[in-house]
N, C-alpha and C positions, 0 to 999 in steps of 0.2 A: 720046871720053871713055870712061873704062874705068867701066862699070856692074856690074862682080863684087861688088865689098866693100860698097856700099848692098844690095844684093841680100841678101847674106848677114847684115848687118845685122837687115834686115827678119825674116828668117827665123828668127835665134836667139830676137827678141822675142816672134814668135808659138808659139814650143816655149815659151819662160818664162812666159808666158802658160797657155799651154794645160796645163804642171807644178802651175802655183797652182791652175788650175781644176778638177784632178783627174785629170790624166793620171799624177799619179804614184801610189803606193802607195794603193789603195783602204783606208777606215776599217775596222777587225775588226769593228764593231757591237758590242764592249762598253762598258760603261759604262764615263764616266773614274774610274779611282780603284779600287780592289782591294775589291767591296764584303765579301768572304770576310773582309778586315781585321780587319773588326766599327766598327762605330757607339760613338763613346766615348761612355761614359755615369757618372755619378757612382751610389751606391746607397748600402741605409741597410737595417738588419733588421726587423722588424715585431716586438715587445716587445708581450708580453703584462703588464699592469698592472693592480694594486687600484684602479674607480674607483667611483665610488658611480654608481648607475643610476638615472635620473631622468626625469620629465616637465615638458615646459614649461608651466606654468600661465598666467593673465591671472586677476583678480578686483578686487574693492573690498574694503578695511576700512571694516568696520563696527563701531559701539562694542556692546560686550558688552552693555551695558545701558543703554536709552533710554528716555524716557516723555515724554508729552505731559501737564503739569499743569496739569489744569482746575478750576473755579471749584465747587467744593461745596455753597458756599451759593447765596443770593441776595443784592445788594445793592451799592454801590458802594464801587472799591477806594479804600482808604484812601491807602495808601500801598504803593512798590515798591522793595524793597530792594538787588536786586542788577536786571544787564544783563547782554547778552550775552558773555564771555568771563568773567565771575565763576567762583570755584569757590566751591563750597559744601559743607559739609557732610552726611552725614543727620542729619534734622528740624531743618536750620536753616531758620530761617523768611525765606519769601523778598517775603511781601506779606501785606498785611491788608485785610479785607474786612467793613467795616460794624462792626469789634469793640463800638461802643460797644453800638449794638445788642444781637447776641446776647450781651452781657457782663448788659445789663438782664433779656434774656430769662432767659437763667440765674440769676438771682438770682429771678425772680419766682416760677420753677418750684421753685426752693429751698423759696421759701416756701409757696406751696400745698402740698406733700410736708410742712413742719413742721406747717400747718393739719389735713391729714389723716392727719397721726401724734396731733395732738392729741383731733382725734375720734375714731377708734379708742381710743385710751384711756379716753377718757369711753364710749364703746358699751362697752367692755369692764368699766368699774368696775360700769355701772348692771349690765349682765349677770349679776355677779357678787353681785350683793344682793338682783337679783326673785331668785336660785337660794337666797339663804339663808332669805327671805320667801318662798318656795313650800316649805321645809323646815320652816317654819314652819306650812303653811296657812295664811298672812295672805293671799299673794298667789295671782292667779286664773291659770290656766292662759292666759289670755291677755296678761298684762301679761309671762310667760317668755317665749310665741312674740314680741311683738314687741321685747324684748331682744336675743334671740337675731339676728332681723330686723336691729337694727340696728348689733349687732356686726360682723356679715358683709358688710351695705353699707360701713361703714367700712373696715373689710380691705380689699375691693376699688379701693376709693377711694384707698386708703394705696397699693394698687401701682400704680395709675394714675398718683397724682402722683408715684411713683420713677418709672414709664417717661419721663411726660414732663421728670422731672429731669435724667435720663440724655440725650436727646435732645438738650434745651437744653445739660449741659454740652458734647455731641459737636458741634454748631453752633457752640459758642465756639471751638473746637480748630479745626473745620474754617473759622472766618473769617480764620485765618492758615493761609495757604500755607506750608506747609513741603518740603522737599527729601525726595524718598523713598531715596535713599543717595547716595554721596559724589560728585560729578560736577559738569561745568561745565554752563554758562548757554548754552545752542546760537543760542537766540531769548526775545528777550523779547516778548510780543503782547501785550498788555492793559498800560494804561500810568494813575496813578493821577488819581481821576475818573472815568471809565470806569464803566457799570453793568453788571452782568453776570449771567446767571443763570445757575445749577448745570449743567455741564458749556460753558462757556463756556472755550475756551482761555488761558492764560494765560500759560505758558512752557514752553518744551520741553529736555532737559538729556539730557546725555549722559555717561555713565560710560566715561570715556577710559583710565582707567587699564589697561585691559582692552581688547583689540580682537578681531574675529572677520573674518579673511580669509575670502571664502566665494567661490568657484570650481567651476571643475568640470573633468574632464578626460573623454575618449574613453571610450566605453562597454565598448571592450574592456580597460579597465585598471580595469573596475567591482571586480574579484575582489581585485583587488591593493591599494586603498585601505584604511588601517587605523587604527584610534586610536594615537595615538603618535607616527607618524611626522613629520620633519621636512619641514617646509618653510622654502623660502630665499628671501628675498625683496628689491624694491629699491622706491622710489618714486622719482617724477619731484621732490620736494624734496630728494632725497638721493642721485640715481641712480649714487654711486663708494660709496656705503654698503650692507652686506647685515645685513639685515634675520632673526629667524627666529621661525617660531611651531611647534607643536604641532597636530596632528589631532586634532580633538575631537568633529565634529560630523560624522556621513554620513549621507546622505537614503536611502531604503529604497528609493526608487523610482528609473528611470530618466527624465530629462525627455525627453517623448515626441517635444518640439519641436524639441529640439538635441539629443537622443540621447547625452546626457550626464549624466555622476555629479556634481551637485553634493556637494559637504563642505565643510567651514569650519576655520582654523584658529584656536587659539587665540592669542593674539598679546599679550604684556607690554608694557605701555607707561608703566611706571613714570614718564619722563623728559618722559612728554608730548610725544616730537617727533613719532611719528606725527597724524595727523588721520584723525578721522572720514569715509569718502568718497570717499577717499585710492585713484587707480588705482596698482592695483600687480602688478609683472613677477616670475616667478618660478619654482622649482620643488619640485614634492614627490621626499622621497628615497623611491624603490621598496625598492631594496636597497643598502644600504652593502658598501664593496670587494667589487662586481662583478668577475671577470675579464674584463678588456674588451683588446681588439688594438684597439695605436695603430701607425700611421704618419707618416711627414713629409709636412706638406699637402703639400706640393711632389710628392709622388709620385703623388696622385691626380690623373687628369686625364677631365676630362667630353665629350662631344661628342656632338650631338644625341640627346640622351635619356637617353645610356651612361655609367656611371660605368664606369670601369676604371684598373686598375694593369698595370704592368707587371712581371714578378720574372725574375730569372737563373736559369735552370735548364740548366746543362754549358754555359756561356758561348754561352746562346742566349734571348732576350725574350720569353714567352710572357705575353700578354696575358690575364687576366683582368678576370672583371664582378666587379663588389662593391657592396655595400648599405653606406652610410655611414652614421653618425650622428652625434653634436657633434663640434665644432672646439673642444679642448682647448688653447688655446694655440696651440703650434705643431705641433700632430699632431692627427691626424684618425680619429675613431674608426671598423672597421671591425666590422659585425657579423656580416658572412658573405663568403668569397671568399677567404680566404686564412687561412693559420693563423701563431703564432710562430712567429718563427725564421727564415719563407722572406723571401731578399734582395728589396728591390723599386727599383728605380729612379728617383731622384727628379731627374736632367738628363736633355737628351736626348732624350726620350719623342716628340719631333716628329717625328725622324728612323727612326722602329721602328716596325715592325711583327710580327706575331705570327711567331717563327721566328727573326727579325733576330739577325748574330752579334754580341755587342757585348766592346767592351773597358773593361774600367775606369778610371775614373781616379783619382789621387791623389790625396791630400789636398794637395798644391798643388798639380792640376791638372793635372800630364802625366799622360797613359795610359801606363798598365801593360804591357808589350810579354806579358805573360805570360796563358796562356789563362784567360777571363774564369769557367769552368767551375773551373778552381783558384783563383781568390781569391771567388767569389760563396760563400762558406759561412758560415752562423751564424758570428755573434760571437761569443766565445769568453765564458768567465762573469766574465774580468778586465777584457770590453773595456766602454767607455762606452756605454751607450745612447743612438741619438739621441733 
């Protein structure tokens, strides 16, 4: 049997073999792929813009003007006029309290006050006659002194029954509950029947038309709060609705326990939608059109701990740190780390590192064969901002 050609068989398989395994051309050990190419990457300029500069606030509205109205006299309510969500007037009256009562009592006091107007007038005629009868010598030096005597006890008598006249009619006034300015019904507590004595609660009302935001912000923004300024605000009844009040109110002191500036704003509420109570989200405006540098969120990227961007400088990715502030929409405001004008990279960014060469690409997405170092320049003052 001829065994050459199995033989040689065998042998070409273990050369093909031993080719795949690495017997041919050893690997260079570069990377695959030209990384000198550059990394394509999209980009976008960093635009300097008027934004108004602000703090995030949290507070309650509270109504301008509230009071607890209690029971002045003493005695049982008669009747109760309005409930809670009434509005009312000021000095509409909103309960009564025993009128028949101090209605009698004012009248009696009326009347003692006309009894001792009447006496004084008689001390005063007799006064006036022992004086013409001791000009006469009829009368004796003592029948003037007790003239006199009794003119002056009347006087006094006469202002006694004016105070307790006064008294009585202020008891009739105070047996009706009246409203002390324009506001609604919060609570009604005391309900008619009821006996009650003088500072006995009886309804509590709130002056809506007016409201007072009252919040506070960080201690180092103590210098910066100021009467005037805006605040913007939203509730959770209205939360696609903005809200705005006025600064009216700042506290002298700092709260020693939140290390906070409380203030207040003032707040219109003609329409009545707000409420009394009311949590509300918000901010005060610092400074109207701040120069503030925005970028496309897309360019910011975070990784443990690090905010940074990347920008083109001579068609190469140099990584910077930056301090961020609001999310404007679709850009993100930067407060330090980069200035206008310098290009920053907003694809891409996964594959760059600090030095990386990158190439750009087009607005429909192929890269740009041309060096990344010639097209990363400010936009020109015709082009669009992103």
């Amino acid at each position: 049997m001829n065994m050459t050609k199995p033989i040689l068989r065998g042998i070409a398989v273990v050369c093909l073999a031993a080719a795949l395994a690495g017997c041919g051309p050893r690997d260079s050990g570069k990377p695959k792929g030209d990384r000198r190419a550059g990394v394509p990457v999209s980009v976008a300029a960093a635009v300097q813009m008027p934004v108004d500069r602000v703090v995030t606030v949290v507070g309650t509205l509270f109504a301008w003007d509230e009071a607890t109205l209690a029971a002045e006299v003493e005695g049982r309510v008669e009747t109760t006029l309005v409930d809670f969500g009434s509005r009312v007037n000021a000095g509409q009256v909103l309960a009564r309290i025993d009128t028949t009562t101090y209605e009698a009592l004012a009248l009696a006091a009326a009347a003692n006050l006309a009894r001792a107007g009447a006496n004084y007038t008689n001390a005063m005629q007799s006064l006036r006659r022992v004086r013409e009868l001791q000009e006469q010598n009829i009368s004796s030096a003592a029948d003037l002194d007790k003239a006199m005597a009794d003119a002056g006890q009347t006087a006094a008598e006469v202002k006694a029954a004016e105070a307790a006249e006064v008294i009585a009619r202020l008891n009739l006034s105070r047996s009706q509950v009246k409203a002390p300015f324009e506001a609604a019904v919060s609570e009604r507590v005391a309900s008619a029947g009821d006996y009650v004595k003088a500072g006995t609660p009886l309804f509590r009302v709130v002056n809506d038309s007016q409201l007072k935001l009252t919040v506070q912000v960080a201690e180092r923004y103590g210098a910066e709060i100021k009467q005037g300024q805006t605040v913007r605000f939203s509730v959770d009844q209205y939360p696609d609705q903005k809200f705005e009040g006025r600064v009216e109110l700042i506290s002298p002191a700092i709260n020693t326990g939140t290390r906070g500036l409380t203030f207040a704003a003032l707040v219109t509420n003609a329409d009545r939608k707000l409420k009394a109570s009311s949590y509300a989200r918000g901010e005060v405006v610092l400074e109207r059109n701040a120069p503030t540098i925005l970028v496309p969120l897309d360019a910011v990227v975070s990784f443990a701990g690090v905010t940074r961007v990347y920008i083109v400088q001579n068609g190469q990715a140099r990584a910077r740190q930056v301090k961020v502030g609001r999310v404007l929409e679709t850009r993100q405001e930067i407060r330090s780390g980069i200035q206008a004008g310098e290009i920053v990279v907003t694809t891409g960014q996964s594959k760059l590192y600090d030095g990386a060469a990158v190439l750009l690409k087009s607005a429909d997405g192929r890269v740009e064969t041309k060096s990344a170092g010639a097209t990363a320049a400010a936009p020109k003052s015709g082009d669009k901002q992103p």
